[in-house]
MMTF fields as JSON, N, C-alpha, C and O atoms, coordinates in Angstrom:
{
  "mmtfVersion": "1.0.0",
  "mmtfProducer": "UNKNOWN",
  "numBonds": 379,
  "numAtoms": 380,
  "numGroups": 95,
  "numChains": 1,
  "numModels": 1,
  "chainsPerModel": [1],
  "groupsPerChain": [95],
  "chainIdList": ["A"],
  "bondAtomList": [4, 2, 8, 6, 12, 10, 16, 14, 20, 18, 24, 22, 28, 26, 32, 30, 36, 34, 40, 38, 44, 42, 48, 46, 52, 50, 56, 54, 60, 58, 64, 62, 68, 66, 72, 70, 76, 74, 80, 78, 84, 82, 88, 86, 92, 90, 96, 94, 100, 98, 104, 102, 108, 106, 112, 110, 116, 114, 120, 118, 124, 122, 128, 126, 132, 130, 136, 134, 140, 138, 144, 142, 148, 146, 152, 150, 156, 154, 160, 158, 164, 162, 168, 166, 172, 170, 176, 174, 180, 178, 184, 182, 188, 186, 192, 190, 196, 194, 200, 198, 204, 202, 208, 206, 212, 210, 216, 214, 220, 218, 224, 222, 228, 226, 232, 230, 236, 234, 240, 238, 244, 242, 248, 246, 252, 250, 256, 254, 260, 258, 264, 262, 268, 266, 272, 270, 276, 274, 280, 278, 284, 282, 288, 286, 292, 290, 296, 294, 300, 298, 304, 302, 308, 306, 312, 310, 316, 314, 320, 318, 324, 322, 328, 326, 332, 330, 336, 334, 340, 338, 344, 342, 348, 346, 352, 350, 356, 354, 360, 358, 364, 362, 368, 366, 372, 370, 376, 374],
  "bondOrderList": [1, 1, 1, 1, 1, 1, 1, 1, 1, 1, 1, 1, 1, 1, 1, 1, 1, 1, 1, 1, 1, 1, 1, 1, 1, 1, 1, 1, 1, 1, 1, 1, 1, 1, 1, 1, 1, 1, 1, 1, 1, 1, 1, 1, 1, 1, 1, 1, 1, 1, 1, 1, 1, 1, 1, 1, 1, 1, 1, 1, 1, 1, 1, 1, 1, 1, 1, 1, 1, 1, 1, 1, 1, 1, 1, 1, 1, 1, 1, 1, 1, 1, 1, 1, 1, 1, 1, 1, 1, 1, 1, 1, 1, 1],
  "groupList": [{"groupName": "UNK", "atomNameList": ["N", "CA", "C", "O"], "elementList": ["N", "C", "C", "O"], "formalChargeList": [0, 0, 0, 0], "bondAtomList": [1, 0, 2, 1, 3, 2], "bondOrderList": [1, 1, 2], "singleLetterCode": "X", "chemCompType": "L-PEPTIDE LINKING"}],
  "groupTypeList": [0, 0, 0, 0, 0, 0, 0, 0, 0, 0, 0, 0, 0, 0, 0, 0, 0, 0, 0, 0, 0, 0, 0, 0, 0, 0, 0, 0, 0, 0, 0, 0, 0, 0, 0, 0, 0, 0, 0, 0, 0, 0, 0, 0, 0, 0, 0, 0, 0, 0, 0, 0, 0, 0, 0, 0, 0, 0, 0, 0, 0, 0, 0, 0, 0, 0, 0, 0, 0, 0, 0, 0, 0, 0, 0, 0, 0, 0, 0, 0, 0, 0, 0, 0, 0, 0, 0, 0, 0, 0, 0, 0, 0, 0, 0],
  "groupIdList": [1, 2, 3, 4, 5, 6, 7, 8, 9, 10, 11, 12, 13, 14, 15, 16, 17, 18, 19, 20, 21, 22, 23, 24, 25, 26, 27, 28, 29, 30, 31, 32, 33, 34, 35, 36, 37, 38, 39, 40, 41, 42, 43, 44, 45, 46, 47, 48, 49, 50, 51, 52, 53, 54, 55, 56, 57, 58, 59, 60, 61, 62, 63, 64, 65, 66, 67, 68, 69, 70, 71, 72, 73, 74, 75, 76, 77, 78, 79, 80, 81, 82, 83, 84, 85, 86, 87, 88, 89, 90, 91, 92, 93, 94, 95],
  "secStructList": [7, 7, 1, 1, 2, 2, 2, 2, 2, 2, 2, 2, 2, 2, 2, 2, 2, 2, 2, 2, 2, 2, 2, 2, 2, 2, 2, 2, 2, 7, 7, 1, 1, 7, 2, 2, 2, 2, 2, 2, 2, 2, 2, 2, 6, 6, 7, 2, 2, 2, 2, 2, 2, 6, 6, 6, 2, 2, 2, 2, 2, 2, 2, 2, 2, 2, 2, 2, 2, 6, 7, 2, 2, 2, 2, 2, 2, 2, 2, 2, 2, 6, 6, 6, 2, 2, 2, 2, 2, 2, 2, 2, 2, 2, 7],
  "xCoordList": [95.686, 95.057, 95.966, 97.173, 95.325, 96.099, 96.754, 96.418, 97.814, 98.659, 97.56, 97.917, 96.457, 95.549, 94.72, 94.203, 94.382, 93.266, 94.068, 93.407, 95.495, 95.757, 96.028, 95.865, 96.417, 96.613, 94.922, 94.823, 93.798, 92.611, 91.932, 90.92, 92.689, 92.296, 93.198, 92.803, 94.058, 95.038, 94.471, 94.457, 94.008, 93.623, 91.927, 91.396, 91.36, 89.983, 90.179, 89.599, 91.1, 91.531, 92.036, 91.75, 92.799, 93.336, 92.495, 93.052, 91.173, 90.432, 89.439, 89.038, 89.424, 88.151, 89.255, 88.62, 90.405, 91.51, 91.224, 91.216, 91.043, 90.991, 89.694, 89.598, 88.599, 87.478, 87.454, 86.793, 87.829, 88.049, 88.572, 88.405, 89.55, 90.761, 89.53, 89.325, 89.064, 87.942, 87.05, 86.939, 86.469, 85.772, 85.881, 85.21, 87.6, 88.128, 88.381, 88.158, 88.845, 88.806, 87.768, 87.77, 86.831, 85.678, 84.941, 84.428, 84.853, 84.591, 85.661, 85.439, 86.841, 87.55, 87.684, 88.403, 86.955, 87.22, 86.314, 86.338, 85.224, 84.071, 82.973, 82.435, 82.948, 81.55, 80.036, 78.967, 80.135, 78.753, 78.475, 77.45, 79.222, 78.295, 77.774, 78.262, 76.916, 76.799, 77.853, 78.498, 77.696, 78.361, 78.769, 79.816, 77.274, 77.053, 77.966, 78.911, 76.813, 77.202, 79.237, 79.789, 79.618, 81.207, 81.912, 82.94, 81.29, 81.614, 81.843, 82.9, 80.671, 80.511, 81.009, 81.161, 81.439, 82.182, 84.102, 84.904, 84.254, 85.514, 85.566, 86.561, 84.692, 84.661, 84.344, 85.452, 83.665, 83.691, 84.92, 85.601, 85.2, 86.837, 88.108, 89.273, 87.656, 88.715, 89.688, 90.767, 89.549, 90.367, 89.956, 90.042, 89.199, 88.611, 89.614, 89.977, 90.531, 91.828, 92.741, 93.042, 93.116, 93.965, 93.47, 94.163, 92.064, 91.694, 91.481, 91.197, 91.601, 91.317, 93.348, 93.696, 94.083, 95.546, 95.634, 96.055, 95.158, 95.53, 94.429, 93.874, 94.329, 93.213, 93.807, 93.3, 94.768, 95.658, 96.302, 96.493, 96.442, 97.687, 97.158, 97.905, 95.438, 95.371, 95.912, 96.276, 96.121, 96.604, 98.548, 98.973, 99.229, 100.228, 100.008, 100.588, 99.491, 99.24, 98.995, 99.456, 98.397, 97.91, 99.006, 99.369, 99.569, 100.705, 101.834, 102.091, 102.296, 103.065, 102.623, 103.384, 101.413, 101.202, 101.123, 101.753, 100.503, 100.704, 102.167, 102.558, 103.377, 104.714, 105.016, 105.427, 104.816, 105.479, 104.639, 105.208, 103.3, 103.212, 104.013, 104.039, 104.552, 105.202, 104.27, 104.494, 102.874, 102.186, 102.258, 101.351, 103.282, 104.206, 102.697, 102.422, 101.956, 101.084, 100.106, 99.606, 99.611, 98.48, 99.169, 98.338, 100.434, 100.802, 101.076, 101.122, 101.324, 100.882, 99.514, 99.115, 98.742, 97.177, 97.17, 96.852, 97.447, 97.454, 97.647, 96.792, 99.484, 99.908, 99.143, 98.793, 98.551, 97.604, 96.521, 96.254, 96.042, 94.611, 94.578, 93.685, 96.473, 96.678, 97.183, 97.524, 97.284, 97.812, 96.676, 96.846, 95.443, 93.838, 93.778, 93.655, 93.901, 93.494, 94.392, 94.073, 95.571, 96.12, 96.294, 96.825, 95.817, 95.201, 93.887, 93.693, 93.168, 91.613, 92.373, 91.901, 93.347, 93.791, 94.199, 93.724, 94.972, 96.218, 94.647, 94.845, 93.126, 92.326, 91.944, 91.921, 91.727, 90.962, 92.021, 91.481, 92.868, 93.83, 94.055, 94.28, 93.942, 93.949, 92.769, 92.886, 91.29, 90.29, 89.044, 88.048],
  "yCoordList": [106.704, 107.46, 108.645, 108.435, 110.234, 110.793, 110.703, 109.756, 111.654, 112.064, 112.588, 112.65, 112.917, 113.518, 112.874, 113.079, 111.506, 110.518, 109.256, 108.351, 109.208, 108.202, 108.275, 107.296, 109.394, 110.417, 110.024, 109.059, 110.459, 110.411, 108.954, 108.73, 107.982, 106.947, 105.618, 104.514, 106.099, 105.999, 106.557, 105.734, 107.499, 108.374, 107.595, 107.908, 106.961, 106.693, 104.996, 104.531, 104.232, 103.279, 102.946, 102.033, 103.972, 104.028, 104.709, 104.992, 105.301, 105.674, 103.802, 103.299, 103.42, 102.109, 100.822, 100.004, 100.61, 99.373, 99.392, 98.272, 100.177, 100.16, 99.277, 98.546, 100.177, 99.624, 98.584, 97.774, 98.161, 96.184, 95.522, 94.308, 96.419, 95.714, 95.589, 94.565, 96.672, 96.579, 95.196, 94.201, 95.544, 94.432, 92.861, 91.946, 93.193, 91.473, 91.059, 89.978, 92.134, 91.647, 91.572, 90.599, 92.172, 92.122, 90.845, 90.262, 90.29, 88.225, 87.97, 86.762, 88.017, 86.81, 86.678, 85.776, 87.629, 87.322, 87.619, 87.259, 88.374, 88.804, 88.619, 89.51, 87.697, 87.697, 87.362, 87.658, 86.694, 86.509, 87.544, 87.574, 88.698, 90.219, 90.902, 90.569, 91.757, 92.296, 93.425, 93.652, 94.232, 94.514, 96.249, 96.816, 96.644, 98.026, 97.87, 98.415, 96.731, 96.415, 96.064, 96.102, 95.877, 95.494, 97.164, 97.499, 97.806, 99.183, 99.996, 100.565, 100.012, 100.614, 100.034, 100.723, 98.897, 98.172, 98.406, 98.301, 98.662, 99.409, 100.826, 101.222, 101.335, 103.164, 102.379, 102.251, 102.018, 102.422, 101.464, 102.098, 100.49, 99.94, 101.177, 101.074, 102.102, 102.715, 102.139, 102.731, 101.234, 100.216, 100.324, 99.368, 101.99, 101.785, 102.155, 101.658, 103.5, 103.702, 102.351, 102.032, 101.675, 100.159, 99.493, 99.194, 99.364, 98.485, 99.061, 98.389, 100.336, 101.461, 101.201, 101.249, 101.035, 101.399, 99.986, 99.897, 98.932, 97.629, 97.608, 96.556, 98.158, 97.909, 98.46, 98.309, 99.28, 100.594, 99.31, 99.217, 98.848, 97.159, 96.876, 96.355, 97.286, 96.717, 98.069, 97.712, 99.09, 100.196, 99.834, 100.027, 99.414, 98.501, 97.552, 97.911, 96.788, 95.588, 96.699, 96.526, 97.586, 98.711, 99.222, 99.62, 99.333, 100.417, 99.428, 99.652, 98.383, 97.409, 97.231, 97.759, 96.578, 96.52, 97.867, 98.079, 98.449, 99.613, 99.82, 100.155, 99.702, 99.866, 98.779, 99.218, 97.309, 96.311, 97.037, 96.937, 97.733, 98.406, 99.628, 100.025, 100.059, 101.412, 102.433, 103.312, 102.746, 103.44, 104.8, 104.982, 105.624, 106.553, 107.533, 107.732, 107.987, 108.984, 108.452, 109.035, 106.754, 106.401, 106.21, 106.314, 105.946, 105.387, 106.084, 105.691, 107.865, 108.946, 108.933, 108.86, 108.967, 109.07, 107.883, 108.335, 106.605, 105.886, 106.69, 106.953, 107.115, 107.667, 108.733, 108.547, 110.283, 110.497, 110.834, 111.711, 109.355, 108.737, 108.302, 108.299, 107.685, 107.238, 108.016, 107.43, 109.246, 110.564, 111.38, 112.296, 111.153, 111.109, 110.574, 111.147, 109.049, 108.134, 108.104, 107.624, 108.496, 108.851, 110.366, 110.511, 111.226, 112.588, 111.91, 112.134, 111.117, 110.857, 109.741, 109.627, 109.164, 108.33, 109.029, 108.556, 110.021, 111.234, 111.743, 111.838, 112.087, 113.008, 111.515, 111.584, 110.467, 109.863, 109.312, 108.659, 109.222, 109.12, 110.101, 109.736, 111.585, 112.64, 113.026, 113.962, 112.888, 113.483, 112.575, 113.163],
  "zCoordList": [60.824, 61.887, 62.219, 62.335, 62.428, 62.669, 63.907, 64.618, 64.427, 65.815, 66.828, 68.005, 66.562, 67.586, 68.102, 69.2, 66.898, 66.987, 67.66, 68.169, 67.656, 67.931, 69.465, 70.194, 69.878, 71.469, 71.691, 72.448, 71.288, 71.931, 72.084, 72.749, 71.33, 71.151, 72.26, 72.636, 72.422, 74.177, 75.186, 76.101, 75.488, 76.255, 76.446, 77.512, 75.835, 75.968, 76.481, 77.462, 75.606, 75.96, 77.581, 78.355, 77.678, 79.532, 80.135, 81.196, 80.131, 80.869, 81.295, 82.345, 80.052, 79.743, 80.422, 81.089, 80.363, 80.604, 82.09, 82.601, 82.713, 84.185, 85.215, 86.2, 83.837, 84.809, 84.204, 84.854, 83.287, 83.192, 83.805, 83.923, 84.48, 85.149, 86.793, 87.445, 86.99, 88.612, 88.412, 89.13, 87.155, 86.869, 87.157, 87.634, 86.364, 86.665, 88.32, 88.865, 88.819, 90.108, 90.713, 91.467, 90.742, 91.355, 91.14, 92.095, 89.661, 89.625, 89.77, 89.69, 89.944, 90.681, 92.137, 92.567, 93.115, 94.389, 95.083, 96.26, 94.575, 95.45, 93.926, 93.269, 93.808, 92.706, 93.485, 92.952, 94.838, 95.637, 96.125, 96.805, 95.976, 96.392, 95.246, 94.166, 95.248, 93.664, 94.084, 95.108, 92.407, 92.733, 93.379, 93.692, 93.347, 93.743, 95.898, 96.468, 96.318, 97.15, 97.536, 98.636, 96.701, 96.653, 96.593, 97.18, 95.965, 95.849, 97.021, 97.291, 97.766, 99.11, 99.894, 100.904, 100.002, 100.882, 100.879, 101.807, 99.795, 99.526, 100.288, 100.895, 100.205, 100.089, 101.644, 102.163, 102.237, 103.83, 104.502, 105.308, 104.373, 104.576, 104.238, 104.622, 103.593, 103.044, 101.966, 101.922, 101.196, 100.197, 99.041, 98.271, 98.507, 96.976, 96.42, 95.354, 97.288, 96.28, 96.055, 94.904, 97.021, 96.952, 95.513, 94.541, 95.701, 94.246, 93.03, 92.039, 93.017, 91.75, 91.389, 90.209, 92.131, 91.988, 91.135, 89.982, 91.933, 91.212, 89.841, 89.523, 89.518, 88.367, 88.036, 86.924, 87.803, 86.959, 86.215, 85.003, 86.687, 85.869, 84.54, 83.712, 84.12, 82.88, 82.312, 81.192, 82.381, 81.958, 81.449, 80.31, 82.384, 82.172, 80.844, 79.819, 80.821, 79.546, 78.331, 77.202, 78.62, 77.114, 77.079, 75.973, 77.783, 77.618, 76.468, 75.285, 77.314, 76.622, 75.682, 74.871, 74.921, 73.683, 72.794, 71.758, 73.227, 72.052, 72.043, 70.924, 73.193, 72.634, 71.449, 70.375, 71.622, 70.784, 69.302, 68.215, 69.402, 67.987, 67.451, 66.286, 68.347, 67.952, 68.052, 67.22, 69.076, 68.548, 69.592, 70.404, 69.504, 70.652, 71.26, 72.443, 70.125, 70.758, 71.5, 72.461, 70.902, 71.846, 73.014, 73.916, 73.549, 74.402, 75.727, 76.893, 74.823, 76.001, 76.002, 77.164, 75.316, 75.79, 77.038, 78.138, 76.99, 77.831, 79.202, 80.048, 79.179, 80.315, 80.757, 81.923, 80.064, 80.309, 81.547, 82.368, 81.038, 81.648, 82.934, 83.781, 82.934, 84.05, 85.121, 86.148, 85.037, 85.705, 86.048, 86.853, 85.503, 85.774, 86.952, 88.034, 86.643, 88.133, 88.955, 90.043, 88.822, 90.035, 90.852, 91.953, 90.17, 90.563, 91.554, 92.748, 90.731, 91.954, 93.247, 94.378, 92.856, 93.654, 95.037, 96.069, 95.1, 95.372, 96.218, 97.43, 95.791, 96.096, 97.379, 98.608, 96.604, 98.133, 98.806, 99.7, 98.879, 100.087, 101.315, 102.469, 100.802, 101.427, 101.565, 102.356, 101.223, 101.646, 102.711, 103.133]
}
């Protein structure tokens, strides 16, 4: 794989690791709400950035494995992605 594909292929990976990571939390602690409803309930508590930050963690696990592969460019695409969600993070804290 080339250096560009392997950067875009980190970079797509840490955009997608996250909302798995929302996902997982969302069935392990609130699965009797759906989950549109669980959404809005964040955003008006003010706690969507809190759970968007902790969902960054599966971004963590990608990160680590692609290191034990050696795979340096996906691993900035990772970082990246994650400088994405914390740019939107950074936006709803302050707006």
């Amino acid at each position: 794989m080339s250096q560009r594909n392997q950067f875009l292929a980190g970079f797509a990976g840490g955009l997608l690791a996250p909302l798995l990571g929302f996902y997982l939390y969302y069935i392990s602690f609130f699965r009797q709400m759906d989950i549109i409803a669980f959404f809005h309930a964040l955003q008006n508590n003010n706690t969507l950035a809190a759970a968007i930050s902790l969902s960054l963690l599966a971004n963590l696990a990608l990160f680590f494995i692609l290191d034990r592969y050696g795979k340096l460019r996906a691993e900035q695409g990772v970082i990246a992605a994650t400088f994405i969600y914390g740019f939107y993070i950074l936006y709803l804290k302050l707006f």
